[in-house]
N, C-alpha and C positions, 0 to 999 in steps of 0.2 A: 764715136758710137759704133758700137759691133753691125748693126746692119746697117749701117751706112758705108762703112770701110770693106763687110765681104762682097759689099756690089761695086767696088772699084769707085767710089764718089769721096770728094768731099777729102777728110784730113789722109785717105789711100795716097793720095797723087803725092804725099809728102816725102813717101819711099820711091816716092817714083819721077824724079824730077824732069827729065825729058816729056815724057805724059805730062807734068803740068804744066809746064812752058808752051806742050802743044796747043793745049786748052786754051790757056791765057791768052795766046797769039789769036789762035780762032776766033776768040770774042771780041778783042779787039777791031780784027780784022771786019766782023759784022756788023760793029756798031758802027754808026757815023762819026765821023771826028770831032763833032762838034759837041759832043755827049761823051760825057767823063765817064770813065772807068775806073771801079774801085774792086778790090779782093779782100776776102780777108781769110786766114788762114792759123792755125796754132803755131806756136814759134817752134816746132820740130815735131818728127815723128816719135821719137824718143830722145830718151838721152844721151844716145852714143854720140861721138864726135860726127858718123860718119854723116846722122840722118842732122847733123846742124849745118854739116855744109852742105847739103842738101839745101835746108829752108835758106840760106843764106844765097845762095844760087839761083832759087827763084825767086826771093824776094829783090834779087836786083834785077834779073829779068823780068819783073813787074813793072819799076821802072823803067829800065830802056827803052820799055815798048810805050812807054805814055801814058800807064796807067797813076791816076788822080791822087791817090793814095792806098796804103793798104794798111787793114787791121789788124793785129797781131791780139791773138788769145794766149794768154800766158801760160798755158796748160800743152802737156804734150798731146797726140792724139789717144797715146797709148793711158794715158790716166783721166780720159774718159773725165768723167766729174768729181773725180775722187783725190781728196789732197788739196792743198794750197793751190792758188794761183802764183806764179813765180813773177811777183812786179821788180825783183833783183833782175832777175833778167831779158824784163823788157827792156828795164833801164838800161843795161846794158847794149841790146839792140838798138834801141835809139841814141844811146850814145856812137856807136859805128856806124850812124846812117845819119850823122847832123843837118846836111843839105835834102833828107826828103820827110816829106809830109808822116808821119807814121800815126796810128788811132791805134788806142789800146783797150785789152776786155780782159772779162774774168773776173770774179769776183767784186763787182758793182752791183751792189746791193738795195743804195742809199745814194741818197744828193749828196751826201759827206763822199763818200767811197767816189764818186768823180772828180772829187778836186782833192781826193788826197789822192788820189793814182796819177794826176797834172802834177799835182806837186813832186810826187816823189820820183816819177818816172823819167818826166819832160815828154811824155806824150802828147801830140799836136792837137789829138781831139779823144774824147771817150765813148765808146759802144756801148751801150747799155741790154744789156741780152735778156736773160732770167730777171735781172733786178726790175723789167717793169712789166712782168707780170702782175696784174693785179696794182700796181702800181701807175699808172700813166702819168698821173702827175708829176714823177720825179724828172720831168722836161721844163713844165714850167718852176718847179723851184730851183732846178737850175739856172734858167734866165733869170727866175729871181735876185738868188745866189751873184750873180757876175754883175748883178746893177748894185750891187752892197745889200740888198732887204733879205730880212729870213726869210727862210724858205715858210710858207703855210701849207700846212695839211689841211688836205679836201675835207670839207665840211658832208654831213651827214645827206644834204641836195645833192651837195654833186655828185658824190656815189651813188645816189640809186640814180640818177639819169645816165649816169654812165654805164653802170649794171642792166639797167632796162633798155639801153641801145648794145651793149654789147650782145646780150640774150638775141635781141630781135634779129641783127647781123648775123649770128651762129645760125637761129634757122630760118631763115633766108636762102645762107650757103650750104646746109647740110638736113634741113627737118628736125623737127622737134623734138622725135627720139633721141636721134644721136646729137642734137645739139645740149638736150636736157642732161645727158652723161658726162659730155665736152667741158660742159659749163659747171659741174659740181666743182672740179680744180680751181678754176678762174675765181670761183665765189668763196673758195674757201681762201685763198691769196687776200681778193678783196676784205673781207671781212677783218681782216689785221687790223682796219684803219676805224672800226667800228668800234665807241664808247664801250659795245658789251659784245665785245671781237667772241670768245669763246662761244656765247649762245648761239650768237650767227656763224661760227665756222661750223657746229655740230647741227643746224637747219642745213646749212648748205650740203653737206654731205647726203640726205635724206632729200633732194633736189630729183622728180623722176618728172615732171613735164611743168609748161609754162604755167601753167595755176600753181605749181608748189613755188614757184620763182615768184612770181608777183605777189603771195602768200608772203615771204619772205620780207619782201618787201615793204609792202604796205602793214609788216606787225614792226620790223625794223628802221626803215625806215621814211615812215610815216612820208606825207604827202602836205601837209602841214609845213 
């Protein structure tokens, strides 16, 4: 992301591998040894050869220094969210690192999209990023998933209890203006999972304080 990378943070440190081995070390070095560390990072700055040995450099000094595992985004920095996520060459990354823990992201969407990126990849575990926006329960249908049962979509209860504590946590942490603005996004993600998804993504949109929320609510989804 453009302002994340001109203020030196984040997928920056990927051209810059000494800076982020400094980093890594530092964090390490603060936490207690008794509390795991983990990173995650995109699997190169770009595509050149030169920014792969790069990522390949820190991700082993991730390792040596002890840290628990790291995540690998299959996206370079430089293609931001644009394009394929590249699960060819995760796989390949975890194929040249058999003996460590490696988690993979990017494009997980869906309960499926985590165990087809397991399957395809041989990733040790999956990060679920964007894909649970609006979606939370794509955790429990995954433990669903790994006990053999279908996965179930949230019924029309649990979304608004979920909706109506998400809401109240937003202003909590931020007031009601800016939570009522924050939370138009979140409600229009939500509302996918609504019998009459479209009427509620276009409510949502028109979302300007907690009476238009609970409005939404209790015309969609009832209390009943």
């Amino acid at each position: 992301v453009k302002k994340i990378s001109k203020k030196a943070r984040g997928g920056h440190w990927l051209a810059e591998p000494e800076g982020a081995i400094a980093i890594l070390e530092a964090v390490r070095a603060a936490v207690p040894a008794e509390i795991p560390c983990t990173v995650k990072l995109r699997r190169s700055f770009d595509d050149t050869p030169e920014m792969a040995a790069n990522f390949e450099r820190i991700l082993e000094a991730t390792y040596a220094m002890g840290y628990a595992w790291a995540t690998v985004h299959a996206r370079t920095v430089e293609q931001k969210y644009m394009g394929p996520s590249r699960w060819d060459l995760l796989r390949d990354i975890v194929r040249r690192h058999p003996d460590k823990p490696i988690f993979g992201s990017g494009d997980v969407w869906d309960v499926h999209d985590i165990f087809r990126m397991i399957g395809y990849t041989g990733v040790s575990g999956v990060s679920v990023a964007r894909g649970c926006i609006g979606n939370p329960w794509i955790f429990r249908q995954a433990r669903q998933m790994m006990l053999g049962e279908a996965p179930a979509a949230p019924t029309v209860a649990e979304q608004r209890e979920v909706l109506r504590e998400h809401f109240r946590l937003a202003v909590a942490v931020s007031g009601e203006g800016l939570a009522s603005k924050t939370m138009r996004k979140f409600g229009i993600r939500f509302a996918a999972h609504h019998p009459r998804a479209e009427e509620v993504r276009l409510r949502m949109i028109g979302i300007a304080c907690l009476a238009d929320w609970e409005a939404v609510l209790g015309e969609f989804y009832g209390d009943n």
